[in-house]
N, C-alpha and C positions, 0 to 999 in steps of 0.2 A: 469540562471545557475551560483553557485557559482565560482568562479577563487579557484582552490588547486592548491597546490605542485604537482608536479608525479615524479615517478622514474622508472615506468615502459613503456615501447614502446613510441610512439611520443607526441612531447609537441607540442601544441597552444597557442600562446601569446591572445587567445581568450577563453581559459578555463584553462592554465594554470599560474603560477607564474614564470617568468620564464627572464634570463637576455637576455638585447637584445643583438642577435648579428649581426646586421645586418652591422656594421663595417666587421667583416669577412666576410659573405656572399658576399659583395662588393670587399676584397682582392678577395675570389675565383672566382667571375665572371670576374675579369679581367684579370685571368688565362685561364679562357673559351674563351674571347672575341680573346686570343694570339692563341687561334688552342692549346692550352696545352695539353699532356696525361699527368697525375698526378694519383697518389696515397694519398689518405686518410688515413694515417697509424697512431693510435692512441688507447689507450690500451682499456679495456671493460668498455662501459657505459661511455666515454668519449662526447657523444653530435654527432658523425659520423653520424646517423640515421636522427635524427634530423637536423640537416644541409643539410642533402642532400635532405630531401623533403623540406625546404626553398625554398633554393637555386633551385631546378625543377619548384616551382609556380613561382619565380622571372624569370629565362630561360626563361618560355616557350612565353614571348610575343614577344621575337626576335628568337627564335630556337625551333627545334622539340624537344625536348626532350624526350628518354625514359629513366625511372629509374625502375630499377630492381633489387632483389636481389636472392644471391646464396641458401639463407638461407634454409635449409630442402632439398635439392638436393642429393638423396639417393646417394649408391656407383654404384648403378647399372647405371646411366643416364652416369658415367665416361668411362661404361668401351669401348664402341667404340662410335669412330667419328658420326658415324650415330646418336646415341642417344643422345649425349650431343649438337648436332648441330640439331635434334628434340626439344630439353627441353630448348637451347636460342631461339629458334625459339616462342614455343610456351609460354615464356615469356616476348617476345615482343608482340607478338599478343594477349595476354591477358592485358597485358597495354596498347595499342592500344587501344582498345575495351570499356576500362571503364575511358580513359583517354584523350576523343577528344580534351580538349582543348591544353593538349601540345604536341600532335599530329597532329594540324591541318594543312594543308598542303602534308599530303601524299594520291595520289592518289590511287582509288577502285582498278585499276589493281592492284597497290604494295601491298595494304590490301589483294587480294586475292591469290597475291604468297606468301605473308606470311602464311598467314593461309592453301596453301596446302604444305607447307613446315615444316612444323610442325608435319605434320605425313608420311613424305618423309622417308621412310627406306633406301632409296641406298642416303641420301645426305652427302656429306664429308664438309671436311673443305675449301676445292676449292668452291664448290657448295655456303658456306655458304659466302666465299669473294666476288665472284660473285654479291649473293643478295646483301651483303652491298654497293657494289657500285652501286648495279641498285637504291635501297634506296636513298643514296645520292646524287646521280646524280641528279632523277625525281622529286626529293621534293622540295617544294617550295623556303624551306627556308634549313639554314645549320643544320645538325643534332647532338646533343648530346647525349650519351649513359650516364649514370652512373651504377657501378655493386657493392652494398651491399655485404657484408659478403663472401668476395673473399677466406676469409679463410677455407670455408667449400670447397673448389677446390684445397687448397694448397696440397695438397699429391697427384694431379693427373695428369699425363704425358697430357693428354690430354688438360685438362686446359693451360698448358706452350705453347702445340703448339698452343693452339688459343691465348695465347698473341705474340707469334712468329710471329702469322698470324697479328696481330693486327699493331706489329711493322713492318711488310710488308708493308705492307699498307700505314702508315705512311711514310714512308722512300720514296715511291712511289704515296704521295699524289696530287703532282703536275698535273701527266698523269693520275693517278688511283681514281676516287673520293672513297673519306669514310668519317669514322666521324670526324666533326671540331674537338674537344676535346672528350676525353675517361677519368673518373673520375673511379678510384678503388678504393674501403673502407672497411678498414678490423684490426684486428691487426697486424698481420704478414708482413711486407712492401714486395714488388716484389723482391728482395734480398735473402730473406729467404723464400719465397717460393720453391726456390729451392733447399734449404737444405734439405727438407724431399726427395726427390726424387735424389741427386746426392751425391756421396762420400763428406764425410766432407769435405778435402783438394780443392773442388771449389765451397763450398758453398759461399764464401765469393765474389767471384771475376766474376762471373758468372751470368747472366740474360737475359732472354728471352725477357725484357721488358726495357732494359736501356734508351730506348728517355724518359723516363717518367723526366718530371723538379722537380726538386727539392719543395716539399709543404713544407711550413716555415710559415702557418697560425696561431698564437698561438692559440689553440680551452680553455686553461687553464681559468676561472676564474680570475678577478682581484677586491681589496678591491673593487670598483668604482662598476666593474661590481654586484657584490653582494647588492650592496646601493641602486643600481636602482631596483633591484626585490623588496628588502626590500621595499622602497619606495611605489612601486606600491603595496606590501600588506598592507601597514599604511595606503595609502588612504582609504582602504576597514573598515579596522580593529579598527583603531584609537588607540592604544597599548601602546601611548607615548613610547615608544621603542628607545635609543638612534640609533639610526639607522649607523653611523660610528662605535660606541664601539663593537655593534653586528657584524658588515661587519669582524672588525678587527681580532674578534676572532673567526670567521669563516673560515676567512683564513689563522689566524695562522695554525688552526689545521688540515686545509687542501690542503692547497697551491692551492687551487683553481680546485682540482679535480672536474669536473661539478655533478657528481653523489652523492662525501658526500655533497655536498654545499645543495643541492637538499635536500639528504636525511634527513640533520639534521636540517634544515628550515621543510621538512615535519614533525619530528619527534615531532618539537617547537610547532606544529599547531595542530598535531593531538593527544598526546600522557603525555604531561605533564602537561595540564589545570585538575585542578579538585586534582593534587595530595596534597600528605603533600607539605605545604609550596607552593603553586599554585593556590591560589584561583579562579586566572580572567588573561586576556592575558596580563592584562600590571606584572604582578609577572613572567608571563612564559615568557617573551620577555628581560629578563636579564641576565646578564654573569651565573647568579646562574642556570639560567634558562638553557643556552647552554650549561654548563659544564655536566647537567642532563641530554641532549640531547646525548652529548659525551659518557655516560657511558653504555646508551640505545643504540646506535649505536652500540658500541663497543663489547656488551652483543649478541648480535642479528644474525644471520645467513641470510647470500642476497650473492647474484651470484657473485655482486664481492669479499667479502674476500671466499668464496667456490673455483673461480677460481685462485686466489693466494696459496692457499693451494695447490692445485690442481699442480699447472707452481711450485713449488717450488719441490712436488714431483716429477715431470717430469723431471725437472734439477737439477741433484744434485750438481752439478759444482754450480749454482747460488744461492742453499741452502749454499753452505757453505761460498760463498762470503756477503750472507748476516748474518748470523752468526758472519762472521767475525769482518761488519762493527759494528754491533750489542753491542756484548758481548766484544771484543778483542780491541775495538776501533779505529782499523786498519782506518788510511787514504790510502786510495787506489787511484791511479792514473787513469783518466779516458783514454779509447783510443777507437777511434773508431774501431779498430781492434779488439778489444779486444770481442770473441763472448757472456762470459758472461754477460759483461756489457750491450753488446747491448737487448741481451734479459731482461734483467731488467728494460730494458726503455722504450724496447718495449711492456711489460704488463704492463707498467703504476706503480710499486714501486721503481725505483732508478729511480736519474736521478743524471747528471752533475750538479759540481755545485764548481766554486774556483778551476778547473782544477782535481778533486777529486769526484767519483762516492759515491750517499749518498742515504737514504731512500727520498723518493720523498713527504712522509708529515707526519705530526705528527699520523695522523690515523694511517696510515700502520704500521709508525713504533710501537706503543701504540701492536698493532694488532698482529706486528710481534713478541713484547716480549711476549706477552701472549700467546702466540704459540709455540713458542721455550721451556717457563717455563712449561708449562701446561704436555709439555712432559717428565717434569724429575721430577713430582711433586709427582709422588708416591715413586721412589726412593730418595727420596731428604731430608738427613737429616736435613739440614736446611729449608726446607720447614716444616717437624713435627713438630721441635722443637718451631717453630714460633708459628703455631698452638694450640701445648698445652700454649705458653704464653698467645695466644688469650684468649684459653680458661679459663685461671685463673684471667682475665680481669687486665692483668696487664699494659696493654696501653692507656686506654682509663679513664679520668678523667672530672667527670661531662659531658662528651659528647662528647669533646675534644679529638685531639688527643696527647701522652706523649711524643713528639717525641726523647725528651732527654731519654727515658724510652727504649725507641726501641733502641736507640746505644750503649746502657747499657746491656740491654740481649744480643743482634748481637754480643758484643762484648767477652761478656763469653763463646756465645756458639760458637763461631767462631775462640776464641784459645783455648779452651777444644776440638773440633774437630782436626782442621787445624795450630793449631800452632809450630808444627814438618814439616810442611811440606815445598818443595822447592820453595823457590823463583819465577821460573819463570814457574809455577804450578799457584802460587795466583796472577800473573800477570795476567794471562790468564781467571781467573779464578774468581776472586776477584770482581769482580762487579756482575757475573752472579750468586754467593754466596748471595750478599745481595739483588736481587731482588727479589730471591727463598724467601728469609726470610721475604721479605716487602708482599709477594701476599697473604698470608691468614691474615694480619693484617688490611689491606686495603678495601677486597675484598665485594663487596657488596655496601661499604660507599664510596669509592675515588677512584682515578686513579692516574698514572703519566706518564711521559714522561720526555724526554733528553733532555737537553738543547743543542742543534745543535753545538751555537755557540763555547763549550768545549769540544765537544767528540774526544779524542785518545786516545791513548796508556795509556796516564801519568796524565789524569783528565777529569770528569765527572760530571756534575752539573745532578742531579734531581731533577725533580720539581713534588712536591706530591702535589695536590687538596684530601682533605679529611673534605667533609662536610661544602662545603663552604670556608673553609681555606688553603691557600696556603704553603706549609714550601720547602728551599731550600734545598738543601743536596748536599756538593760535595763530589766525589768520588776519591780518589787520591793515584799515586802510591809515593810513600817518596822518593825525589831526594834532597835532603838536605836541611836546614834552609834557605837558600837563595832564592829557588823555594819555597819553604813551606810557607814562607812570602807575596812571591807574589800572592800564589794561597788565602790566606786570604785577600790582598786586592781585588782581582776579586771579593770572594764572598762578599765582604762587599759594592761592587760596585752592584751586581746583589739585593744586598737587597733594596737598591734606589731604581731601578728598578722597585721590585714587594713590593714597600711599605713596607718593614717589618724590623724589630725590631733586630730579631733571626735567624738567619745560621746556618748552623752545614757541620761539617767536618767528614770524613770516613778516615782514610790515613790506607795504608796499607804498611807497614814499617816492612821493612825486616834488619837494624841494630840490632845486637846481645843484646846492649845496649837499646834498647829502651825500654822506659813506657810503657806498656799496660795500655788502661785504658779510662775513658772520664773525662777533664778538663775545664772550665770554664772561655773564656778569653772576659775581654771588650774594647770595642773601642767607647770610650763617650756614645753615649746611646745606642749604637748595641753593640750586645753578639755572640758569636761564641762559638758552642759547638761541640768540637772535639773530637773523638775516635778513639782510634790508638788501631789498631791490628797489 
């Protein structure tokens, strides 16, 4: 059987391609080995799934372990004790059943109170404390639980009291046997679980579940780790593939999300051999190659940007806070108090970073603009007006793109519109103005994305791929010749950087006195071409 990529349900380092983690599996077991409860909290398609049947075949040669999960658990199993302490019951006993080897060591009797407990209608959650310590008592060895997809129980009172009961237990493990460790895996951390179910004002401070230790696992992707899957698919492939250059830029543009890494290694494999310009894997296995990979991704509809869509309508509070870092450039303070941020981090698109809450990787954010734009792209007259330049192929030469061409029209149509208008209007505004105007000239041939290391308030680096070729653009609000100066040596530094020749400047200048207009300035062999509206 061939070794692919997956990005759907569980990986095998025996059928799939896939980085090793067994560095963490080893942190987590030695959380096990301390009697730990812990939580697994990490945002969707993050590898949780995956880990946790690892980490069960690794368990079970020292402990019983049962893993289970919540997943497809109707509303009806929540609504009394009896039923939900039926439906754990009878998903222990159904892993039981097909799972002797990491349950060996539990006696026929315990196997057969399990199994009439299961369809026990008077049994409560006293009943169900009971079993677990008759369980752990009589078993050979110590016992571990793990519970999958905790979040499909988050909104049920019932679920709280059985970790209420859970941390009973604990707190009383001494006198009272239960389980050595209790692993929960979900998005939503036991924190906020309680938010859906209690007044805002103790969602924060409030838990049915606080013994749980601190998980501080990194599950994230790192260049290395991406080198070694690659690796293992050269041996198979032979692709001559720089196998670092590829790592690199895999995680530039994804910070090591385990699901893009995944998906855009599948995309390499499955999706771009054969096309223009792809003849054979070693043409598909190059930066040309992965940028092709990036605009396919990006293009493409999968659960996780559906459920980001999804968490941004649900919270509007954290739609606007990403907006803001977005379009406004806003550096925002990060706190852990703070409840938007936290749910931003906790679905996996911000994270902390320099004391400062930021999109959490180039996808998202790539993802995030085209989401935000796509929604003002009917009303947008800088979006039309772009369009008809398209249309009159006034950008594109011999294949190329003009890019000094494009800050030439942006800039007519941009004080023929917007040139009356206030200050701290085009502050606000002014960047999200010319991305509108860059998406129907791009669209189909290139992408872009922000350059991290520049984004606030007062300047903006874009980095446009179109067609294989790179061009810089910075975006910048006019705070006098003295910043004006510096912000040209930056770009003339970022040109080092990415090999090139030619910069270009955007300033948005709001002096009564000033030029409109794009000029032409050199610095020895590099050009900078700047356009002031």
């Amino acid at each position: 059987m061939c070794k692919h990529f997956n990005t759907t349900g569980l990986c095998f380092p025996e059928e799939h391609y896939m980085v090793n983690i067994d560095g963490r599996l080893e942190e987590i077991r030695q959380m096990v080995d301390r009697g730990e409860y812990f939580a697994i909290n990490r945002a969707r398609q993050y590898g949780k799934t995956t880990t946790l049947s690892r980490l069960a075949g690794q368990l079970s040669s020292e402990y019983i372990v049962f893993s289970i999960s919540f997943e497809g658990m109707e509303d009806a199993v929540y609504e009394t004790a009896s039923s939900f302490c039926q439906r754990f019951c009878r998903l222990l006993y159904r892993f039981l059943r097909y799972n002797e080897r990491m349950t060996d060591g539990i006696s026929g009797l315990l196997k057969e109170e399990l199994r009439r407990m299961q369809s026990d209608d008077s049994a409560d959650l006293e009943d169900l404390s009971d079993f677990i310590s008759e369980l752990c008592g009589q078993s050979d060895k110590l016992v571990v639980i793990m519970i999958d997809e905790v979040d499909q129980a988050g909104n049920q009172k019932i679920f709280l009291s059985f970790l209420g009961m859970l941390r009973r237990k604990f707190l009383t493990r001494k006198t009272e046997p239960t389980f050595h460790s209790v692993i929960l895996a979900g998005v939503y951390d036991i924190k906020n679980l309680k938010l859906k179910v209690r007044p805002m004002e103790e969602h924060q401070y409030n838990s049915p579940w606080n013994i749980a230790a601190e998980f501080q696992v990194d599950m994230s992707f790192s260049r290395e780790d991406i080198a070694g899957m690659l690796r293992d698919y050269e041996q198979d492939h032979h692709t001559r593939m720089d196998i670092m250059k590829i790592s690199e830029f895999i995680y530039d543009y994804t910070s090591g999300y385990p699901f893009l890494v995944s998906r855009l290694c599948q995309i390499l494999d499955e999706q771009i051999l054969g096309k223009e310009g792809f003849p054979d894997l070693t043409a598909v296995w190059t930066a040309d190659g992965a940028a092709k990979a990036v605009k396919k991704l990006l293009a493409e509809s999968n659960t996780l940007f559906d459920d980001m869509v999804k968490k941004l309508n649900d919270f509007p509070e954290l739609r606007q806070a990403v907006y803001a870092i977005l379009f406004k450039g806003e550096k925002i303070s990060f706190s852990v108090y703070n409840h938007v941020f936290n749910l931003g981090v906790m679905f996996g698109f911000m994270k902390e970073e320099n004391d400062n809450i930021v999109i959490s990787n180039r996808i998202f954010e790539m993802q995030l603009y085209n989401l935000f734009i796509s929604e003002e792209l009917l009303d947008s007259v800088m979006y039309k007006s772009a369009a008809r330049d398209k249309d009159r192929n006034l950008f594109i030469r011999d294949g190329r793109l003009d890019m000094e061409q494009v800050l030439v029209r942006f800039t007519e149509t941009f004080t023929d519109i917007y040139g009356d208008a206030e200050e701290r209007f085009l502050e606000e505004n002014g960047r999200r103005f010319f991305l509108l105007y860059w998406k129907p000239i791009i669209n189909g041939a290139g992408n872009y994305y922000i350059e991290s290391r520049t984004r606030n308030m007062r300047r903006t680096d874009v980095i446009v791929d179109f067609r294989g070729e790179q061009f810089v653009c910075e975006l910048k609000i006019w705070h006098g010749e003295e910043y004006n100066k510096r912000g040209e040596e930056q770009l003339l530094q970022y040109l080092d950087d990415y090999h090139l020749t030619t910069g270009y400047m955007l300033s948005f200048n709001f002096n009564q006195k000033k030029n409109v207009g794009v000029r032409k300035m050199k610095f020895g062999k590099r050009t900078i071409i700047e356009a002031v509206v």
